[in-house]
N, C-alpha and C positions, 0 to 999 in steps of 0.2 A: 761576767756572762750577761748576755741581753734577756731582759725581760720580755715571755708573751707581750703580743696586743691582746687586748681586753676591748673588744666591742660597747659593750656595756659599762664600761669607766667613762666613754664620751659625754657632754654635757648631750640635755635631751633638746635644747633649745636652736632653733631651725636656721636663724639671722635673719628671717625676712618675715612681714607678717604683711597680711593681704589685708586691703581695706576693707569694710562694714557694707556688704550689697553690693560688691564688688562685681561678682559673678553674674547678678541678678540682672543689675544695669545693661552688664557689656552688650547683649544683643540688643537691644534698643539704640545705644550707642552707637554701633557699627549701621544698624537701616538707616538712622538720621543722614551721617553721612556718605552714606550709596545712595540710597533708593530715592531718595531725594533731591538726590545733586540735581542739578539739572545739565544738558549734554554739553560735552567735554566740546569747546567752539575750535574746529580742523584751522589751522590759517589758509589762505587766499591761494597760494599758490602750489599746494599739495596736489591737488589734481593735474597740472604742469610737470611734475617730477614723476608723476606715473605717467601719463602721457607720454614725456622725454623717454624714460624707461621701456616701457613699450614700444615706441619707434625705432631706440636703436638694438631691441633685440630683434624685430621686423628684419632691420637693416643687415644684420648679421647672418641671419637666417636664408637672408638672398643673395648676399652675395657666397656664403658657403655652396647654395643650390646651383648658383649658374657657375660656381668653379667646377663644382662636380660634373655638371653634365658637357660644359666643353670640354674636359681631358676626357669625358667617357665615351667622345662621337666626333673626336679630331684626333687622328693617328701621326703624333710629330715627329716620333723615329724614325729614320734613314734605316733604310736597309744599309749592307755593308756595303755593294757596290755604290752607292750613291754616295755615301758619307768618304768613301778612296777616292769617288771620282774629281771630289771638293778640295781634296789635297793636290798642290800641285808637285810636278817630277822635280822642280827645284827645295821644296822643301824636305821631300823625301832623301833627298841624294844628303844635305844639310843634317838629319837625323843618324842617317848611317854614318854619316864622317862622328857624328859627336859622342857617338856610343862607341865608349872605350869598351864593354865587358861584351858586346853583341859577336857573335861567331856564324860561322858558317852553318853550323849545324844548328843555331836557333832557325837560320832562314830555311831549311831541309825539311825542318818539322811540319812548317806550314804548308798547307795543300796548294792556299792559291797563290802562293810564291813561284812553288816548285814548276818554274821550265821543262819543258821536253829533253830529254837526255840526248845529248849530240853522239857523235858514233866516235869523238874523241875519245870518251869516256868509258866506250864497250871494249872488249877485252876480244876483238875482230883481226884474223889473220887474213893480209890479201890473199891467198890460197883458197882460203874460206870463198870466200865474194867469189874468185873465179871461177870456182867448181861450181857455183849454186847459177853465175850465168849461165855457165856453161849446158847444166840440164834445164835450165829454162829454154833455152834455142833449142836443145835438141827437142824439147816437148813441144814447140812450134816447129819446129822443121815437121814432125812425124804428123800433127794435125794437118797441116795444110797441103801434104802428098796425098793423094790417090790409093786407095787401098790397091792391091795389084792380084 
């Protein structure tokens, strides 16, 4: 079975003993070598490397400012008609040939695609068309007689 520790079974003896005026000294010691010193000499070309430093954060600083304010007062987007007009009809035709997955009905979606609808397309009986001349003429015939 283990034995308590016993605090009080340790030797009472420290392992270090401090010198005779140790304490006393120390602050005289320490002013000697501060307050005394005399000033710490910068070298020669310290002032050159803050210089340097300051110029090119200067430099930085301008050219960030003049990037900012030409994209903030130069509008370089194309509207969409200008940017189609820069495409030509040979590369266009070139793009439709090479799109395998493009259909018909992607080009339907698009508004400024979408052509005028031909009358191949309407669902129009010639019957139709001749009855609808037919009361056109009659409503000019009847305008342009003479009441009686």
């Amino acid at each position: 079975m283990k034995e308590e520790f016993d605090i009080n079974s340790l030797p009472k003896h420290h392992g270090y003993q401090v010198p005779e005026d140790y304490f006393d000294k120390l602050p005289l010691r320490i002013m000697q070598k501060t307050a005394y010193a005399g000033p710490v000499a910068q070298p020669q070309a310290a002032w050159f490397w803050q210089l340097k430093t300051a110029f090119a954060g200067l430099g930085l600083a301008l050219v960030f400012a003049a990037s900012f304010l030409i994209t903030q007062y130069t509008d370089q987007t194309l509207s969409t008609q200008e940017a189609m007009a820069q495409v030509s009809q040979k590369e266009i035709y070139q793009y439709l040939l090479n799109q395998e997955d493009l259909q018909t009905a992607d080009l339907a979606e698009v508004t400024a695609v979408k052509p005028p609808q031909s009358l191949e397309f309407l669902d129009v009986r010639t019957e139709d068309v001749s009855e609808i001349v037919t009361q056109e003429m009659l409503e000019e015939q009847m305008e342009t007689t003479p009441n009686q």
